[in-house]
C-alpha positions as MATLAB code, in Angstrom:
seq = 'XXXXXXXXXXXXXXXXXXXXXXXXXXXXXXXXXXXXXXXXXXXXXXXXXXXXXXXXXXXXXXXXXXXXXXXXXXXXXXXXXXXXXXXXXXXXXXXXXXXXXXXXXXXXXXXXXXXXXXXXXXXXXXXXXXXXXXXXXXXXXXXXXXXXXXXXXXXXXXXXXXXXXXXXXXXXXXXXXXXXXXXXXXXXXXXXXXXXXXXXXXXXXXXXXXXXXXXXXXXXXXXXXXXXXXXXXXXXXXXXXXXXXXXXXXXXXXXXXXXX';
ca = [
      -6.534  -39.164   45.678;
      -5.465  -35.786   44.018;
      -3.181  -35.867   40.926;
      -1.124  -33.590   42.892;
      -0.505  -35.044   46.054;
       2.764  -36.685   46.780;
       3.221  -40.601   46.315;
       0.278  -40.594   44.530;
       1.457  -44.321   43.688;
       3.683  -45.335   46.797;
       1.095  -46.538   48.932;
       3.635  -49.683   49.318;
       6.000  -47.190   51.196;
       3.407  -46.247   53.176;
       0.657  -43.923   53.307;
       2.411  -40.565   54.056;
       4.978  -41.526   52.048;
       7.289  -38.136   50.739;
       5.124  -36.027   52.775;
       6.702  -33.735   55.006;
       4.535  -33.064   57.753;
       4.931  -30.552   60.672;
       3.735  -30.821   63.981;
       3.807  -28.732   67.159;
       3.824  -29.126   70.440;
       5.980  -32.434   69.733;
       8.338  -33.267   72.629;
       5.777  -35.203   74.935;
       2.336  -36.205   75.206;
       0.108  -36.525   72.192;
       2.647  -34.773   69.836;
       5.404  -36.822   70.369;
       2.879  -39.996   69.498;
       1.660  -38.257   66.585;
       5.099  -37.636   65.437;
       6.065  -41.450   65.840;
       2.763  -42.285   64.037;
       3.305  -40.261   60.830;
       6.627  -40.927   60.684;
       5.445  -45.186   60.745;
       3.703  -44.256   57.864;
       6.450  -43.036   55.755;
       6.467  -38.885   56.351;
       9.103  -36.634   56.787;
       8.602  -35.088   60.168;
       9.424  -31.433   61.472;
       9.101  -31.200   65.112;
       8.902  -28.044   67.419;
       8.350  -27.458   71.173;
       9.660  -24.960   73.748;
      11.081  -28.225   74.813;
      13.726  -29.361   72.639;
      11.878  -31.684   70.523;
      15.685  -33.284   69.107;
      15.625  -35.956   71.397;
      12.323  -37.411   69.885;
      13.776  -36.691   66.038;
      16.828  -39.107   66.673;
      14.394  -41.823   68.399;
      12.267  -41.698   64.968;
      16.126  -41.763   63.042;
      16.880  -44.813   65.042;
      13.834  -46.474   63.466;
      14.711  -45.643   59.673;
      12.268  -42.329   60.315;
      13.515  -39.065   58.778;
      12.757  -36.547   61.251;
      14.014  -32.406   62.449;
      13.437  -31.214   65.784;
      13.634  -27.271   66.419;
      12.987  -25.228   69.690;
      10.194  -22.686   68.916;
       7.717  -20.558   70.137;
       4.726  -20.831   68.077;
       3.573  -17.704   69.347;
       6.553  -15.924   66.994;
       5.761  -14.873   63.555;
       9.848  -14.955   63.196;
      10.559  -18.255   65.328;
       7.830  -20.092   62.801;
       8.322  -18.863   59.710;
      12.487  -19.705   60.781;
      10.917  -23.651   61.466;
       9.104  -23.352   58.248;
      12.136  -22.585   56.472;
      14.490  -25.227   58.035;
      12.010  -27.716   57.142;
      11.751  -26.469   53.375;
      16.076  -26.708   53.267;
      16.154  -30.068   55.255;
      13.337  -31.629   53.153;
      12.452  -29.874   50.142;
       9.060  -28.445   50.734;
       6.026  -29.116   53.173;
       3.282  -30.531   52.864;
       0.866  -30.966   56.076;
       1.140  -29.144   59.201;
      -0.766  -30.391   62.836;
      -1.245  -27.621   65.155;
      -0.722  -29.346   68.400;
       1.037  -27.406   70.791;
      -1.421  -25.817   73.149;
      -1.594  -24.405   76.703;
      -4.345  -25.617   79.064;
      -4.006  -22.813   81.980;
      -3.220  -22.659   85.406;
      -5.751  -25.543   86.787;
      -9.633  -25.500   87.197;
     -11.331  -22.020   88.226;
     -13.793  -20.361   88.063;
     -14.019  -17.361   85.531;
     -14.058  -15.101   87.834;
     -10.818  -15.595   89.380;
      -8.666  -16.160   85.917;
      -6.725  -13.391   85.654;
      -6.693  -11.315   82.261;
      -2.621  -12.361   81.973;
      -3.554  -16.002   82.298;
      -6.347  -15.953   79.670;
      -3.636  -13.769   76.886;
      -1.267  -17.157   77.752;
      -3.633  -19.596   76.855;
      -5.321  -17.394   73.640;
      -1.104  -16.358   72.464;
      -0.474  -20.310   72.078;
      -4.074  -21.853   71.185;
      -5.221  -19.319   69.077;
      -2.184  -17.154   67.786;
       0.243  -19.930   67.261;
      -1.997  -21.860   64.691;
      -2.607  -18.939   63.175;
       1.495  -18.437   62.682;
       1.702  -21.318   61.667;
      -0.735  -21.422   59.275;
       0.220  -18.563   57.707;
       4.024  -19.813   57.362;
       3.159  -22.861   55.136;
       0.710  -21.351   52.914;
       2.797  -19.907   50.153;
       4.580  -23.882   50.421;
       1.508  -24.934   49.852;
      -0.009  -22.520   47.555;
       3.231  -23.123   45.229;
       2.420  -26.554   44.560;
      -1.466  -26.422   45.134;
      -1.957  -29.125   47.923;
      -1.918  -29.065   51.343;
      -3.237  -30.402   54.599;
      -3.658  -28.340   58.439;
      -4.966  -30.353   61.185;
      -5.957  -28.697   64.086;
      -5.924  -30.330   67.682;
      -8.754  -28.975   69.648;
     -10.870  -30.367   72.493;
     -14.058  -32.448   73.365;
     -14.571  -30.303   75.919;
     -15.697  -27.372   73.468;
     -18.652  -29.242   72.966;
     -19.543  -30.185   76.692;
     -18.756  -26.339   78.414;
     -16.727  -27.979   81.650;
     -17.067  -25.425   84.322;
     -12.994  -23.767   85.707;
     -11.688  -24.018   82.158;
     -12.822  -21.188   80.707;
      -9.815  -19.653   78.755;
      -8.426  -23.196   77.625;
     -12.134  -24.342   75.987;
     -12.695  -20.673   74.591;
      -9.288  -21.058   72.676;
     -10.796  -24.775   71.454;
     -13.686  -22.857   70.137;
     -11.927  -20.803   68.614;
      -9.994  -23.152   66.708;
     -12.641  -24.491   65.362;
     -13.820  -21.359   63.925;
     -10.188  -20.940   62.237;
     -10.983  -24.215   60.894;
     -13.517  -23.418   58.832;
     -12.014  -20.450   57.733;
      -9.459  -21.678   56.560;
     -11.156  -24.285   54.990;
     -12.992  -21.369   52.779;
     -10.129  -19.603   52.435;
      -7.840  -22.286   51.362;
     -10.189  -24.314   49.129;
      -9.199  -22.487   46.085;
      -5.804  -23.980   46.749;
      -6.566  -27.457   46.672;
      -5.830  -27.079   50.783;
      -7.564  -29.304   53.120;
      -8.490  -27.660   56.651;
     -10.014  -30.289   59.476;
      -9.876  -30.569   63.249;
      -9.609  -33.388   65.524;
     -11.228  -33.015   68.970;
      -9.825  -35.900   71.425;
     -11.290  -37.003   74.677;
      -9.474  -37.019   77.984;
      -6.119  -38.417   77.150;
      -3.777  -40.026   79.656;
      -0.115  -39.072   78.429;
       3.248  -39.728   80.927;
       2.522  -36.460   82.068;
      -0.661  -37.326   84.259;
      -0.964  -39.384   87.570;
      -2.391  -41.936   89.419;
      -4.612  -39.509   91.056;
      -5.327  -37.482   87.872;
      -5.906  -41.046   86.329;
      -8.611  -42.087   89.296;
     -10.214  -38.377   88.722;
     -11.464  -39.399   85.262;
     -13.238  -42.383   86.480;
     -16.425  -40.004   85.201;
     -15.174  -39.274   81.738;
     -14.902  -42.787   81.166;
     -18.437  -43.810   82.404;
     -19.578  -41.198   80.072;
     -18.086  -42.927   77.026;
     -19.961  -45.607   74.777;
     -16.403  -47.317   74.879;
     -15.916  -46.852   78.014;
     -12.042  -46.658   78.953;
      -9.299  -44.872   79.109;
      -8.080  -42.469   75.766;
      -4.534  -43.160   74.647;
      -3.099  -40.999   72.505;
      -2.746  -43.959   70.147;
      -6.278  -43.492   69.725;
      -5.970  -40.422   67.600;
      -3.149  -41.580   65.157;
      -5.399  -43.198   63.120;
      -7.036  -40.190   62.492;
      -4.447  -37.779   61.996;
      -2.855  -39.932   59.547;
      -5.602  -40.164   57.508;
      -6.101  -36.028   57.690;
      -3.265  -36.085   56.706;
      -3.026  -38.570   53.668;
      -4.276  -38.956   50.058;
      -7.922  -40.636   51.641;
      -8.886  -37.612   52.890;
      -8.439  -35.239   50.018;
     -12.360  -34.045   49.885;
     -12.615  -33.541   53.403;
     -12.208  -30.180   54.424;
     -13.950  -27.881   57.251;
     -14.818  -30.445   59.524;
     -14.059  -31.121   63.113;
     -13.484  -35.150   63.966;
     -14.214  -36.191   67.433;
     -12.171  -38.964   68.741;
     -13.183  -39.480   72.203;
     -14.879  -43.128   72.478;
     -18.049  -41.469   72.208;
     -19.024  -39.011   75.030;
     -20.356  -36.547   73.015;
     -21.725  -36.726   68.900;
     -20.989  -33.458   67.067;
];
């Protein structure tokens, strides 16, 4: 574990423990579990949505969490570097930031019949809102030379599903921005990784959606159903002390339907 890294010795208080950790996209699905999950583990957590993302906060202050939930639009260079600043008042500083919030587009299509408005949607939040994001914690980070960025992409970026052109293209993307900012950020003593889930079932999907990814499952070496408990484990550990010489690398966590 870095010298530098907070609670270098309060792995008793658990392993995020006087961290302050951002994530996006928090006010349902995946976020909202990955803001319960670092928060278990001792973080301070900064949540954002478009959604107000309060009503999760004071769930995670009901369980002894610290937590501060903010409307924004990631896409904003003002609205983000606004959340970056509340968090730095509230809590002192910040130290890891997952780039969750994303847009998937407007259903399955073909390429052809995506309009050019639909795919600047999906590439404003996937693309541009890490990207503001990223760029709002640096100089926290650079200031006390440690850091940690996790990006959320997709398995599908590595399987090419047909009708979700703009949504996998942004994944792809992301990935590249990983691994720039993994160069970029080295010097820093900031680690840059990506975590590429499966199909997840959240609250948000159906039965029906449910019964539709009967395939995805078969196509797993574990084959069932992703939670999004699945991926805490993982963005915990981005985010901690154990992962301090990992950097540039994309995770999959997807039960095994495809080895990157």
């Amino acid at each position: 574990m870095s010298s530098s890294s907070p609670a270098a010795t309060s792995a008793h208080r658990g392993r995020l423990a006087d961290r302050v950790i951002i994530v996006t996209g928090a006010a349902g699905g995946i976020g909202k579990v990955f803001a319960h999950g670092l928060a278990a583990e001792g973080a301070k957590v900064v949540l954002c949505d478009l959604t107000d993302p309060q009503p999760i906060a004071d769930e995670i202050a009901s369980a002894g969490g610290q937590a501060l939930g903010r409307i924004t639009d990631v896409t904003s260079r003002e609205a983000v570097e606004a959340l970056v600043a509340a968090a730095a008042e509230r809590f002192g500083t910040v130290h890891g930031l997952v780039n969750n919030a994303a847009r998937t587009g407007m259903g399955s299509r073909p390429f052809t019949e995506i309009s050019s408005d639909e795919w600047d949607r999906v590439m404003a939040v996937n693309t541009r809102g890490p990207f503001e994001c990223a760029r709002a914690v640096v100089p926290h980070f650079r200031r006390q030379g440690y850091g940690k960025i996790v990006n959320i992409v997709s398995g599908t970026l590595f399987k090419g599903n047909a009708g979700m052109m703009p949504y996998i293209s942004s994944k792809g993307a992301l990935v590249a921005m990983t691994r720039v900012l993994a160069r970029e950020l080295g010097a820093d003593n900031v680690c840059v990784n990506a975590v590429a889930p499966g199909a997840t079932q959240t609250e948000r999907f159906s039965e029906e959606q449910t019964a539709l990814r009967a395939g995805t499952v078969r196509s797993r070496c574990l084959q069932r159903h992703e939670t999004p408990d699945d991926l805490v484990g993982a963005i915990v550990f981005l985010c901690s002390g154990e992962s301090d010489f990992i950097t540039g690398q994309t995770l999959v966590v997807d039960g095994g339907a495809v080895f990157n």
